[in-house]
C-alpha positions, 0 to 999 in steps of 0.5 A, spaced: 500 500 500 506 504 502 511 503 497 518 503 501 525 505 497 529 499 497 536 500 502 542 498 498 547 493 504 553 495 505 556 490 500 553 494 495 555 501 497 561 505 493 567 503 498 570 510 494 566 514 498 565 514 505 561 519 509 560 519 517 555 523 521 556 524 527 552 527 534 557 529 539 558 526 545 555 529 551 558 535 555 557 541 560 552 544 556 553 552 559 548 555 555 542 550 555 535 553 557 534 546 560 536 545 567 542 541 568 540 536 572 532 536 568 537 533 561 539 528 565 532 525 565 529 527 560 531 521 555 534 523 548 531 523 541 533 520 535 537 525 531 532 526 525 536 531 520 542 526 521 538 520 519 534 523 513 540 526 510 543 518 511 537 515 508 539 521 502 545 518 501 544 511 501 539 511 496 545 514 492 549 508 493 554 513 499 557 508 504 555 511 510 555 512 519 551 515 524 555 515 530 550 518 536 555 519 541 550 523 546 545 516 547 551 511 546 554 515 552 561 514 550 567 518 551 571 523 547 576 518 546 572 512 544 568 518 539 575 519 536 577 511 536 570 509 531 571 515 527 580 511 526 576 505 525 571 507 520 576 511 516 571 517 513 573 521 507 567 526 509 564 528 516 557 531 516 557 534 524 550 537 527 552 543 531 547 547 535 549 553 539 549 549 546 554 543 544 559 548 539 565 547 543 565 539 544 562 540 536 568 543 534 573 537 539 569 533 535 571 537 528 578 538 530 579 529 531 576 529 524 580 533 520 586 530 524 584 523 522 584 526 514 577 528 512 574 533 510 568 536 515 561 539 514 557 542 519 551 544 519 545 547 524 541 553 525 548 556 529 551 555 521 546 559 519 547 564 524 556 565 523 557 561 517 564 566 517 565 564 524 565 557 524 570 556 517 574 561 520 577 554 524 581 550 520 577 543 521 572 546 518 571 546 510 565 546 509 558 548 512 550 548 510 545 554 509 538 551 510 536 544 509 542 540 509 539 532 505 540 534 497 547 539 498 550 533 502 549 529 497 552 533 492 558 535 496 559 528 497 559 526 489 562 532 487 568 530 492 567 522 490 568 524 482 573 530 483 568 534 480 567 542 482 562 543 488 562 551 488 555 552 485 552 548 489 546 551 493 547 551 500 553 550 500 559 554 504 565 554 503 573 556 503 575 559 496 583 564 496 582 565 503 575 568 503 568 564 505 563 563 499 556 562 503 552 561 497 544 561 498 540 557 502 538 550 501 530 549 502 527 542 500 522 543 494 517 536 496 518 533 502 515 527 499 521 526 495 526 524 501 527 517 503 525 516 510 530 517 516 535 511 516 534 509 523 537 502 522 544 506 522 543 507 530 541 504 536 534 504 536 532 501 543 537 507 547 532 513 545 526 515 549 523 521 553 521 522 560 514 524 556 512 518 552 511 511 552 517 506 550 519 505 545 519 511 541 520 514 534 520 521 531 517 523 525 516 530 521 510 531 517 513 538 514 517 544 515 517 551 517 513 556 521 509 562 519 510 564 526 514 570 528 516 569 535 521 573 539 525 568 542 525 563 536 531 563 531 528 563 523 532 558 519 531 560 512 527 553 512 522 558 515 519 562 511 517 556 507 511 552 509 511 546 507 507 539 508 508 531 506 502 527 503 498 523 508 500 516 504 507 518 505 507 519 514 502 514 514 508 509 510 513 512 516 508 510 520 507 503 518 515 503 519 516 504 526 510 500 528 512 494 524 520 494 524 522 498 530 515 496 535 513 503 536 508 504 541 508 512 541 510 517 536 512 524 538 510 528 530 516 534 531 513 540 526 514 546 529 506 548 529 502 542 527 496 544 526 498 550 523 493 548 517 486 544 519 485 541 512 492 537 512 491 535 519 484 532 518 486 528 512 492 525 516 486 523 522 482 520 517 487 516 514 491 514 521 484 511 524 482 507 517 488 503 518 487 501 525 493 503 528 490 509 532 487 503 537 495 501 537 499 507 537 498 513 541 501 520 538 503 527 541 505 533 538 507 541 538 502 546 537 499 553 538 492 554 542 490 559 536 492 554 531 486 548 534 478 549 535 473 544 539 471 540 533 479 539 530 481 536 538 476 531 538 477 528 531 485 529 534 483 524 540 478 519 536 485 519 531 490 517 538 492 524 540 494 522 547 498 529 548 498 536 545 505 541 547 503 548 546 508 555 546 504 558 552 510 561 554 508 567 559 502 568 563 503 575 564 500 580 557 506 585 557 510 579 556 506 576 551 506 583 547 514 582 547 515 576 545 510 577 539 506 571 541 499 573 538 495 569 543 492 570 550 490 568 556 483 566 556 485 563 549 490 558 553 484 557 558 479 554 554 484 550 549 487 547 556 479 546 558 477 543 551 483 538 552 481 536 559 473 534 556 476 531 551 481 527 553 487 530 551 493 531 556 495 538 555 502 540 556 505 547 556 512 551 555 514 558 560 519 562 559 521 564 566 526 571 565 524 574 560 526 581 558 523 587 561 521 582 566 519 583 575 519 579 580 511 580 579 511 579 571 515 572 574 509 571 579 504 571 574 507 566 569 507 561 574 501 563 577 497 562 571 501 556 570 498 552 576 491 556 574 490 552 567 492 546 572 495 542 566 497 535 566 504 537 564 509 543 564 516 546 563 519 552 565 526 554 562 530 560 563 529 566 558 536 564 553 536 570 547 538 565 541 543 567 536 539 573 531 533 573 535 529 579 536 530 577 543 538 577 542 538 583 538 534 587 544 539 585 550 544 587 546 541 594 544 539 594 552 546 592 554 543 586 558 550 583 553 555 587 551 558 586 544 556 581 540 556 575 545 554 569 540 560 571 535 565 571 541 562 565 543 562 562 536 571 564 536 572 561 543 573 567 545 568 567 551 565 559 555 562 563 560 553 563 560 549 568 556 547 574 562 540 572 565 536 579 563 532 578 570 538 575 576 536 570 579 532 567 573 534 560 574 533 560 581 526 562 580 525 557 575 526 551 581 521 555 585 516 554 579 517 547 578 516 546 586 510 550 586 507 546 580 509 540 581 508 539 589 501 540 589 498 534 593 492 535 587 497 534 582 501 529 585 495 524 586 493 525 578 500 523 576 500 517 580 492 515 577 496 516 569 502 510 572 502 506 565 509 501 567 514 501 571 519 505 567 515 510 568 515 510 574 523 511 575 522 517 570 518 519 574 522 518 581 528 521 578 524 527 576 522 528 583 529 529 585 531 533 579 526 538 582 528 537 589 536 538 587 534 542 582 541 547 578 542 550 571 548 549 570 553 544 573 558 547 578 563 542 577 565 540 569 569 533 569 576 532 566 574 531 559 568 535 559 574 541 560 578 538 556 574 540 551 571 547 553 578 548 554 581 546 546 575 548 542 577 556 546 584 556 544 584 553 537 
């Protein structure tokens, strides 16, 4: 019914050409919104843009490695003995602006190692000069990275010229050529993620059921929030046909034993007519009585009646970017909901079935110890089923940033040090004292004796329960940032500040 791209073995894949992507091994991640202590339970996930370009370049016939270090939990030193031993000729690495530094130790062993680097990611985008300035990177990728990987990989392979190639960066006589961005025309036209090429059973979150899978069903955001960077991939909405999900659908459940699937796309249901016929298609082929799935959404992009067929389809969770229960705040961030909004999709869940789940940011700019107050109070209000509050973090060319530096809440350009080593430290808090309240959030919602006794009604399995152990005591001792870095983890703060 789904027809399935045939995956050439390993036997038949050009030995001319060898290619490994890699995540990096996990470090101290100094300017994480998430608290230290939170990331340790919260599970890792697939890493998704590595496995769609896998999936690219074994359909061309490419031999290719995913090495996930963070869910392996492996060592920098055993990183650089796979990639010895794999002997790559090109390395795609993904860098987010978080994990740059062990991303650049990564690129660094490498290039020593004689391959060729390529980085990729939204922190690319933002300091494509910046990042091929070090000299283990030779090549990076602006906007959506799956056809200008392939391209670069057989120009490379045939030693025939790249320099025209979209989205592609590049090092020419000393000058860094950035030509324009890569956005993918049909999505429908991608192989599905290559998750045979990394440890399927290792990946899972605090807030689904295991196993686990991720799958996009489309690409962009019309929203224009203040704190949320904009990726050339952005600016053009895109979806994928019904048929092709429900084909990705059929092959986690039947080849990977998937009993809940997280549909990552940045707003959902941000068209009702591509969101219904997904439904349709998800209940005629029975799966909804065997798979449950959760999503990301906003609470001006869902109505009553699209809710209930959500729930009727197996929607067990909605994720929505409430982010402030204060107006002002809410006006700053350019959110463009409202408060009484938010508290009626949140009582349409609760009738319908549906868990809700909110995003706050605690610290905003131009925030108080009131404005603060109310966030967490309207949080408790709505009475969700679930939350996260995170400390306001100004990402790299959002309007948030642009506006601390305006206000000298950061001096210079902080993210461009940042990017050159010439800074490890973590981005100033607009409100001092901001990760503090973000652990009197979490205790002030989370240990209300109501909400304590529903979660433990929700108790589906043993590994849940764990989670959630370990979830009360990552609230009770709760820290944003380790105070203390292990030898190795210094090691390569250290290395990528002084490259």
């Amino acid at each position: 019914m789904f027809p399935k791209t045939r995956i050439k073995s390993q036997a038949e894949n050009d030995p001319s050409m060898k290619v490994m992507l890699i995540r990096s091994p996990s470090v101290v991640e100094v300017n994480s919104r998430l608290a230290a202590s939170l990331t340790k339970i919260m599970g890792v996930v697939p890493p998704l843009g590595l496995l769609y370009v896998a999936g690219v370049l074994e359909r061309a016939n490419i031999s290719v490695k995913v090495l996930d270090a963070l869910v392996e939990e492996i060592t920098m030193d055993e990183t650089k003995r796979q990639i010895e031993e794999y002997h790559p000729d090109l390395v795609g690495i993904a860098i987010s602006s978080a994990t740059i530094q062990q991303d650049l130790a990564v690129a660094r062993i490498c290039k020593e190692l004689g391959a060729k680097v390529l980085v990729g990611g939204a922190h690319m985008t933002s300091y494509p000069n910046e990042l091929l300035s070090y000299s283990e990177v030779d090549f990076g990728i602006m906007g959506e990275g799956e056809t200008p990987f392939l391209k670069l990989a057989e120009a490379l392979r045939d030693q025939t010229p790249y320099e025209t190639i979209d989205g592609l960066v590049f090092k020419k006589e000393g000058k860094v050529i950035i030509n324009k961005p890569w956005i993918e025309p049909d999505l429908n036209a991608l192989p599905y993620p290559a998750r045979h090429l990394v440890p399927w059973e290792k990946y899972s979150v605090i807030i689904a059921d295991y196993p686990m899978a991720t799958i996009s069903t489309g690409r962009g955001c019309p929203y224009r929030c203040g704190f949320c960077y904009k990726q050339p991939s952005d600016m053009k909405y895109r979806f994928r046909n019904a048929d092709s999900i429900m084909g990705e659908v059929w092959e986690v459940y039947n080849k990977y034993h998937v009993r809940e699937i997280c549909f990552v796309d940045d707003t959902f249901t941000v068209e009702k007519k591509h969101v219904l016929e997904f439904c349709e298609k998800f209940i005629a082929s029975g799966l909804h009585k065997k798979i449950k799935w959760q999503t990301t959404t906003r609470v001006d992009c869902v109505d009553y009646e699209l809710l209930k067929r959500m729930k009727e389809a197996g929607c067990r969770q909605l994720r929505f970017g409430i982010e402030s229960g204060d107006p002002e705040t809410l006006k700053l961030m350019n959110k463009q909901i409202s408060l009484e909004r938010a508290k009626q999709v949140v009582k349409w869940c609760r009738e319908i079935g549906i868990e809700s789940f909110a995003y706050f940011q605690i610290g905003y700019a131009h925030e108080n110890e009131e404005s603060i107050q109310r966030t967490i109070d309207f949080s408790i209000e709505l009475d969700l089923d679930l939350l996260m509050y995170n400390v306001a973090t100004p990402l790299p060319q959002t309007p948030l940033y642009l506006l601390a530096m305006q206000e000298g809440i950061i001096q210079g350009d902080y993210w461009r040090e940042y990017t050159l080593g010439k800074r490890n430290d973590r981005i100033p808090f607009f409100v001092k004292n901001a990760d503090k309240w973000v652990s009197r959030a979490y205790k002030q919602f989370f240990f209300r004796p109501q909400f304590i006794m529903r979660q433990l009604g929700k108790l589906r399995n043993p590994r849940m329960f764990k989670k959630y152990v370990e979830a009360f005591f990552a609230i009770t001792f709760f820290n944003m940032v380790p105070e203390t870095k292990d030898e190795e983890s210094e090691k390569v703060m250290t290395g990528a500040a002084t490259s």
